[in-house]
Backbone bond lengths (Angstrom), bond angles and torsions (degrees), N, CA, C in turn:
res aa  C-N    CA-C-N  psi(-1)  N-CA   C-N-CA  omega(-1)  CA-C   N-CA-C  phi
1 X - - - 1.452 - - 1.528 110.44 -
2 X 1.052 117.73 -37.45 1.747 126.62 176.71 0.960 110.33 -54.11
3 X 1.363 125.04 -52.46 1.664 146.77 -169.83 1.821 101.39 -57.23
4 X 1.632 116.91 -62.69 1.015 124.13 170.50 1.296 127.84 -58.40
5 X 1.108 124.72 -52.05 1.776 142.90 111.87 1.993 100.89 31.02
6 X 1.384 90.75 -84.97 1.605 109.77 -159.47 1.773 93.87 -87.44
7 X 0.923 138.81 -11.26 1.366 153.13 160.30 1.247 98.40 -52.70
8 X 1.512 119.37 -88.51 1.459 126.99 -178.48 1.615 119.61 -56.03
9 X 0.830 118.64 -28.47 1.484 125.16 166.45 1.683 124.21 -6.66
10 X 1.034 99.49 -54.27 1.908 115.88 -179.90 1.399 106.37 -86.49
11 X 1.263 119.48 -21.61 1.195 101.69 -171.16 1.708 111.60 -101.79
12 X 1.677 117.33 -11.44 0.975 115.26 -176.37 1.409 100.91 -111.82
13 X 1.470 118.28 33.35 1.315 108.11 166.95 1.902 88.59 -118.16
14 X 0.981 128.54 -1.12 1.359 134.34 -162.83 1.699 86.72 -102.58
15 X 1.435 121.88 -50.55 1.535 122.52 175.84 1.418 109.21 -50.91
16 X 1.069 127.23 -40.55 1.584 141.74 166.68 1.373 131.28 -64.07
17 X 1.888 90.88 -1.99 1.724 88.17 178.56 1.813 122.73 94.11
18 X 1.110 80.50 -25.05 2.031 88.97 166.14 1.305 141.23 -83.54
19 X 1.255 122.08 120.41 1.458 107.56 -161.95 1.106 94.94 -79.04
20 X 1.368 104.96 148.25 1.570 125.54 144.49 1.633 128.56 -163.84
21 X 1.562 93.77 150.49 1.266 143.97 42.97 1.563 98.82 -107.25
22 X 1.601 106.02 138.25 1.384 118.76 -170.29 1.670 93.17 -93.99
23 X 1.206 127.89 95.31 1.636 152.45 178.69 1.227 102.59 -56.94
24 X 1.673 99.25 -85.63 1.306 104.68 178.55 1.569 97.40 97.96
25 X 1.581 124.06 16.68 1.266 117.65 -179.55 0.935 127.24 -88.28
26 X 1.511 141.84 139.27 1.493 142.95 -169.15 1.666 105.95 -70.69
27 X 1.305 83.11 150.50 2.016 84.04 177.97 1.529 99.14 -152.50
28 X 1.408 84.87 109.66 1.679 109.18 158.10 1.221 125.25 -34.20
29 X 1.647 103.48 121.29 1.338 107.99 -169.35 1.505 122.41 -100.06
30 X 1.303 116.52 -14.57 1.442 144.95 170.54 1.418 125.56 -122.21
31 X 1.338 92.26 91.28 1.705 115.85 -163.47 1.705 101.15 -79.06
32 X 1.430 111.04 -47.75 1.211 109.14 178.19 1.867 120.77 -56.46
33 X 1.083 107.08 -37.12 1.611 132.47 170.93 1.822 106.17 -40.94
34 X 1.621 87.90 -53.07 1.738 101.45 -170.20 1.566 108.89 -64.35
35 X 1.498 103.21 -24.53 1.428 114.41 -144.16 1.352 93.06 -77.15
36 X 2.011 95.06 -51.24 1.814 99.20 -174.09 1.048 126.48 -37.52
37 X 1.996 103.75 -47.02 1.693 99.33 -145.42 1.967 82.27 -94.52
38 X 1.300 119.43 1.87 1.501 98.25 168.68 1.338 104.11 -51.50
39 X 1.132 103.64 -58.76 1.895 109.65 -165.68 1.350 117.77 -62.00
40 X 1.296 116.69 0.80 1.323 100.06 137.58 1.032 147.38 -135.30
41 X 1.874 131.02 -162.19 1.709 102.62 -160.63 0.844 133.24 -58.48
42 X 1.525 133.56 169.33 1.556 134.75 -138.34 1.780 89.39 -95.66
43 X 1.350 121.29 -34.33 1.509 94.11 165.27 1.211 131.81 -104.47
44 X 1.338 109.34 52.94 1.578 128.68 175.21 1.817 102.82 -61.31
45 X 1.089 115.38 126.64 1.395 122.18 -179.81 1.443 118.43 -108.88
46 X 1.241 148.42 118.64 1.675 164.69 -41.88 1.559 96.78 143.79
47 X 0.992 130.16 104.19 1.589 145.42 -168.60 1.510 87.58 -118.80
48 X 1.738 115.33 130.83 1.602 115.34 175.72 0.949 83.62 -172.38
49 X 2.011 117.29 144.12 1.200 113.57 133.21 1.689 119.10 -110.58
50 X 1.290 108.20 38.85 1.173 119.45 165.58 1.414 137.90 -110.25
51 X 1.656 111.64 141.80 1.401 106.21 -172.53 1.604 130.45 -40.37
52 X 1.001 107.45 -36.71 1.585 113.56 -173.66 2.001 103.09 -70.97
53 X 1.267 123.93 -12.19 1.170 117.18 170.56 1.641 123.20 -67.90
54 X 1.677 106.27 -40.26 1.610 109.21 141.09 1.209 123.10 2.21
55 X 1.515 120.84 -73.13 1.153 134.17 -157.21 1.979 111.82 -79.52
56 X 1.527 97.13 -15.55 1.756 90.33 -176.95 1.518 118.01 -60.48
57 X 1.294 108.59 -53.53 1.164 126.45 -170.60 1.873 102.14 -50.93
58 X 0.731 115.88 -47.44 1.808 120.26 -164.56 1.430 86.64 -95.39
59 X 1.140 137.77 -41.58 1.893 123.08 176.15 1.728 123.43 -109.88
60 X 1.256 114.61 18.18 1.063 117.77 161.75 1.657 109.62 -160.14
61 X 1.374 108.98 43.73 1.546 119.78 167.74 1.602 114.96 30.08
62 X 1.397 116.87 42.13 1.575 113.74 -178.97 1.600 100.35 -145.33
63 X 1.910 104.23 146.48 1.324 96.38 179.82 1.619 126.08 -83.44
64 X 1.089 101.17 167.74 1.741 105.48 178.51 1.501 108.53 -89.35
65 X 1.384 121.46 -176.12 1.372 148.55 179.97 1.092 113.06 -170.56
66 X 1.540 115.66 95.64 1.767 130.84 5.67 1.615 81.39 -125.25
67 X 1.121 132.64 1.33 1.691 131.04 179.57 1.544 124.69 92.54
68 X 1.021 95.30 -166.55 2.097 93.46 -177.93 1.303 93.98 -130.21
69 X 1.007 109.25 176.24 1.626 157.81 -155.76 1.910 95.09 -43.11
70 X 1.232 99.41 114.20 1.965 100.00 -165.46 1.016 126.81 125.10
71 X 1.546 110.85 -66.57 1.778 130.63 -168.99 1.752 97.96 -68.94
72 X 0.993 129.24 -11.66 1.756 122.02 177.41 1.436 110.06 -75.98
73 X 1.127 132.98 93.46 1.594 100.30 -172.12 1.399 92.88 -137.87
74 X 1.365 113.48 125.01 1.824 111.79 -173.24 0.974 105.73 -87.43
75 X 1.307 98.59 114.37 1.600 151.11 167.08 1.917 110.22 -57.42
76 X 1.627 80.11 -58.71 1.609 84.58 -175.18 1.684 99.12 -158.24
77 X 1.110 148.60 172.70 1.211 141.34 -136.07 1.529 87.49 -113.93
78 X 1.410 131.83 -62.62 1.473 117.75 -168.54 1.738 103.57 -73.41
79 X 0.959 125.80 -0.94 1.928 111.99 173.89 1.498 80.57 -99.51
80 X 1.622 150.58 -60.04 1.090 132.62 -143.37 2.054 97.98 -63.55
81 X 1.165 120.03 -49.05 1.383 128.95 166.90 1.559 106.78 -26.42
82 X 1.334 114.14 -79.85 1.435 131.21 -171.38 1.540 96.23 -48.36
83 X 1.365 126.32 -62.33 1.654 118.74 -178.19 1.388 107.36 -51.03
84 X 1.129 141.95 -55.27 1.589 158.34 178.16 1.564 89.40 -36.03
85 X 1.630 115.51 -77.38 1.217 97.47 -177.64 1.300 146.96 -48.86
86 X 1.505 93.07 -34.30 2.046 109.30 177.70 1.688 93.63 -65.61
87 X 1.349 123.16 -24.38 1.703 101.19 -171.07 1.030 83.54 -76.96
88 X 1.439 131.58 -75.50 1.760 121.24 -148.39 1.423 113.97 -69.08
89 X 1.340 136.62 21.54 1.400 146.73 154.32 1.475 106.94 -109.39
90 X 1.432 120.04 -12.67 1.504 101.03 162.14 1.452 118.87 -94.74
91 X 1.220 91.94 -21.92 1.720 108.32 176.98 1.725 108.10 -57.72
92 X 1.642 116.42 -43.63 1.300 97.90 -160.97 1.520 93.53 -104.83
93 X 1.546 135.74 28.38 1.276 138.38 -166.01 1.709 89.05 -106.27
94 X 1.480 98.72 -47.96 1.230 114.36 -176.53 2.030 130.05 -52.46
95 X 1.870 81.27 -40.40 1.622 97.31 178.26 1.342 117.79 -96.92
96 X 1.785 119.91 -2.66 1.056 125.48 -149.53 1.750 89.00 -94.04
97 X 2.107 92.18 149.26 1.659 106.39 -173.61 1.213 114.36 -84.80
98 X 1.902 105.20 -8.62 1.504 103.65 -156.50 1.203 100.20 -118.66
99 X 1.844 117.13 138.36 1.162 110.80 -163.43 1.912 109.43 -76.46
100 X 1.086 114.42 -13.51 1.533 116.61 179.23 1.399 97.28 -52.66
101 X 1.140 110.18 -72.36 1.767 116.07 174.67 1.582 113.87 -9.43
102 X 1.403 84.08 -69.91 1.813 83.45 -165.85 1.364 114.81 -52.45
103 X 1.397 103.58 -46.56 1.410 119.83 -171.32 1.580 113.60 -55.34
104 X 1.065 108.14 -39.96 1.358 108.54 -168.38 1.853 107.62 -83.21
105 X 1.396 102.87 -14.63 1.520 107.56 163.90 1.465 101.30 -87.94
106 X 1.337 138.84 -56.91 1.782 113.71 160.89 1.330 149.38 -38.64
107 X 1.738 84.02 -11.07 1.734 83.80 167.66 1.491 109.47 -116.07
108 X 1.612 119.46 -10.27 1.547 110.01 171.46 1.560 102.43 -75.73
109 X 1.346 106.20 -36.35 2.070 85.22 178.65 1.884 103.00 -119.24
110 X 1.546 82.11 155.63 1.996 101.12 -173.37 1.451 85.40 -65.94
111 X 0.987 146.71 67.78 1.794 126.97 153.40 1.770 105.46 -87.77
112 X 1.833 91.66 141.82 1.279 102.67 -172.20 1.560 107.75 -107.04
113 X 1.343 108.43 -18.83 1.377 112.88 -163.35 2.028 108.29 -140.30
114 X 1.207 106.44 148.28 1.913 83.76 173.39 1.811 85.52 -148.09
115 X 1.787 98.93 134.94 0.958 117.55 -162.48 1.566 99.20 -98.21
116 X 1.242 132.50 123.76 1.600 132.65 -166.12 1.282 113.30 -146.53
117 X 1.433 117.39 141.57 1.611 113.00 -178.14 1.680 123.43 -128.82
118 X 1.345 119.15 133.38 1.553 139.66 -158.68 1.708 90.70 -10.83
119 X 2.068 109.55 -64.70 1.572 87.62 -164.84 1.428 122.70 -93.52
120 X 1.326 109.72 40.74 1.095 111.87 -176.58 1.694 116.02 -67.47
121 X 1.461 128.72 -9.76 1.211 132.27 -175.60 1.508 92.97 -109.38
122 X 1.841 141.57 42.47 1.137 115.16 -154.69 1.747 75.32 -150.51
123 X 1.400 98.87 108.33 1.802 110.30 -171.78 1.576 112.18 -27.99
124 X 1.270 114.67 -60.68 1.621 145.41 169.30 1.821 91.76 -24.72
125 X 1.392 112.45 -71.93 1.717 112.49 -170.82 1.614 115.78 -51.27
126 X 1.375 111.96 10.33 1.462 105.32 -171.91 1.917 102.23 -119.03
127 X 1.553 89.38 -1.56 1.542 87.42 -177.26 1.891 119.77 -104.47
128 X 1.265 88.22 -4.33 1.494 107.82 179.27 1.587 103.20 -35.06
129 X 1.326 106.21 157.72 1.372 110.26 174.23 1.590 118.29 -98.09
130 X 0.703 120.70 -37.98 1.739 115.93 165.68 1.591 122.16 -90.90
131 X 1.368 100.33 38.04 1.741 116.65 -172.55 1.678 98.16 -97.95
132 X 1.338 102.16 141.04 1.494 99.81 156.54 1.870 138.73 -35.90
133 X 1.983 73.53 -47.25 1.926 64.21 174.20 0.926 114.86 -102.40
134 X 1.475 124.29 57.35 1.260 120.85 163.30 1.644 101.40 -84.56
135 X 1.710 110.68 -33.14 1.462 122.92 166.26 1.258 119.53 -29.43
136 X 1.053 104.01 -48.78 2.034 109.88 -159.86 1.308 95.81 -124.39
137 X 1.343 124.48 100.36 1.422 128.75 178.22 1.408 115.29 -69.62
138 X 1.431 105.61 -40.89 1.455 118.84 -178.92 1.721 120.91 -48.79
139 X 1.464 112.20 -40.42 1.398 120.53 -171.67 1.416 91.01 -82.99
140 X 1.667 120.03 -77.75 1.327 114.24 173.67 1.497 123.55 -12.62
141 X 1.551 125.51 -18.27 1.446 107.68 -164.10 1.324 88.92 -104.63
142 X 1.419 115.21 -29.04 1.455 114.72 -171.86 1.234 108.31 -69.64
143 X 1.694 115.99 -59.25 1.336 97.52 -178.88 1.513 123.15 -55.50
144 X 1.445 116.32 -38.31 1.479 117.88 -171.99 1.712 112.56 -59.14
145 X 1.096 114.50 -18.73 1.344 121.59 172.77 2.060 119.71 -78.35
146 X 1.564 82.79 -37.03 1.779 79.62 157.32 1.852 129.93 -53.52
147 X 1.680 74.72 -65.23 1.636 94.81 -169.26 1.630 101.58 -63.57
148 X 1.318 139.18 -24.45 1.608 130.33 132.10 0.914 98.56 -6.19
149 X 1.433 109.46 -116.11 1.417 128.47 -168.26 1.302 144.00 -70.84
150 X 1.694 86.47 36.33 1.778 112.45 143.62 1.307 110.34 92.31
151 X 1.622 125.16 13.65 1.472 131.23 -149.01 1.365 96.21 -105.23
152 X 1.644 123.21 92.51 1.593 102.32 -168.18 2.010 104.56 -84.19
153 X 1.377 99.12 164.43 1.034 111.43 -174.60 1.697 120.87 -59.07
154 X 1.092 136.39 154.42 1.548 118.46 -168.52 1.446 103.86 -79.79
155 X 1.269 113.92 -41.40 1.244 132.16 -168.40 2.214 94.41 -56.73
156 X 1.060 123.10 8.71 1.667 117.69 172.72 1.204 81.71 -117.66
157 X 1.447 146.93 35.06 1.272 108.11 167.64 1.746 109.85 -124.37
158 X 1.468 95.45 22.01 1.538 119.36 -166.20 1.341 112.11 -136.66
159 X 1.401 116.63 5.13 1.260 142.10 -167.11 1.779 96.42 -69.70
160 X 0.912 120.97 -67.23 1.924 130.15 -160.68 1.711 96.39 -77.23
161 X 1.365 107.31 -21.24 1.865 86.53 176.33 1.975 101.22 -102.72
162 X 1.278 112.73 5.51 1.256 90.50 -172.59 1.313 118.56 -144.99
163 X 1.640 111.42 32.67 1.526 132.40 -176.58 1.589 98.34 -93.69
164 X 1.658 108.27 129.84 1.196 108.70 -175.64 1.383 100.92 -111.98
165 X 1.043 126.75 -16.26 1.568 119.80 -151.95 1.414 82.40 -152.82
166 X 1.690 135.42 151.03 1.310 144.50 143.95 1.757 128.74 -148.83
167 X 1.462 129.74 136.05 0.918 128.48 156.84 1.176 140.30 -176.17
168 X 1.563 120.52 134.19 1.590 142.75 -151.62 1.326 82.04 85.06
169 X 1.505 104.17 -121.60 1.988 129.22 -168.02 1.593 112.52 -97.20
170 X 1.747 114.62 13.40 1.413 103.76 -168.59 1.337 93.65 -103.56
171 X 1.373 123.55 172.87 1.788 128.48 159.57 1.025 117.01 -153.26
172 X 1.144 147.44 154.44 1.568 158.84 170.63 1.317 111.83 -100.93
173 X 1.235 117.29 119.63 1.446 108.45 162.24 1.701 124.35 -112.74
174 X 1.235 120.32 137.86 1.427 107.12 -168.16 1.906 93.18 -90.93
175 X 1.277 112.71 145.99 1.189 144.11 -158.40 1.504 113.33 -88.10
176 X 1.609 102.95 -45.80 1.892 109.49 158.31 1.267 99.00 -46.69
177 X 1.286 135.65 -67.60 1.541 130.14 -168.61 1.072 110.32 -64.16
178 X 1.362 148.22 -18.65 1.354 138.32 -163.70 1.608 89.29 -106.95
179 X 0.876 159.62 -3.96 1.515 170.28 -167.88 1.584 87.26 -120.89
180 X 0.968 147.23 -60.74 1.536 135.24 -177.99 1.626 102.76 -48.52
181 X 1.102 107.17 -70.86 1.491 127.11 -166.30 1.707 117.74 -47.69
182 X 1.361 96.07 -41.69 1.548 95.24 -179.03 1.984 103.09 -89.36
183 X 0.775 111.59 -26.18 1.152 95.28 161.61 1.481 146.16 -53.94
């Protein structure tokens, strides 16, 4: 009876309305995204502070810089530090008006690619609740106080010559070009 028992098991928890097996596995929502940065080299580097950057690493085998909201998780106290820092230096590379700024964060880290989305210059997108900066209140206020008062980020002003990949509200920008451009 046990045997039959543990036999029926899945199916009468499925008669009941329960999924299973309850996984719980993430599924990539931007296949084309995965596809790009497959094609290129394997240490192509992915600048995001958004959730959907999560997903490169496990569906398109390439690392991030430094990721969104999750992927931080202290490990050990001097890498959790070092990640902390790469967010709040991508954070203000990201919001920053002045092109020195950026630049000088493109040349302290190898990033090849920076993953960015339509409202990302739109005060409101920084208050989200499962956003990165919900982490760091401090930058969040600063930047959100720019993009107030109308100061768009430099990094949109390189946007139309240097989008490689796009879709819905996400974009890629390749980083050789954005290092050309502001120069």
């Amino acid at each position: 009876i046990l045997v039959v028992y543990c036999a029926l098991y899945p199916y009468l928890l499925q008669a009941t309305g329960f999924v299973f097996p309850d996984t719980r596995y993430v599924v990539g929502n931007y296949p084309s995204l995965y596809r790009f940065l497959q094609s290129q080299p394997v240490n192509s580097l992915t600048a995001a502070l958004l959730e959907e950057a999560n997903n490169i690493p496990s569906f398109a085998a390439r690392p991030i810089f430094p990721g969104g909201q999750g992927f931080l998780l202290p490990y050990h106290k001097k890498y959790f530090a070092q990640m902390n820092q790469r967010v709040r230096d991508t954070m203000m590379a990201q919001y920053t008006d002045h092109p020195a700024t950026l630049l000088a964060f493109l040349e302290k880290y190898p990033i090849n690619f920076w993953l960015l989305h339509d409202d990302g210059d739109n005060p409101d997108f920084l208050l989200q609740k499962h956003s990165i900066f919900s982490q760091y209140p401090d930058e969040r206020l600063v930047i959100h106080r720019k993009l107030s008062a109308g100061v768009p980020p430099i990094i949109k002003s390189v946007r139309s010559t240097c989008e490689v990949w796009r879709e819905d509200a996400f974009f890629l920008l390749d980083t050789s070009c954005v290092k050309r451009a502001l120069r």
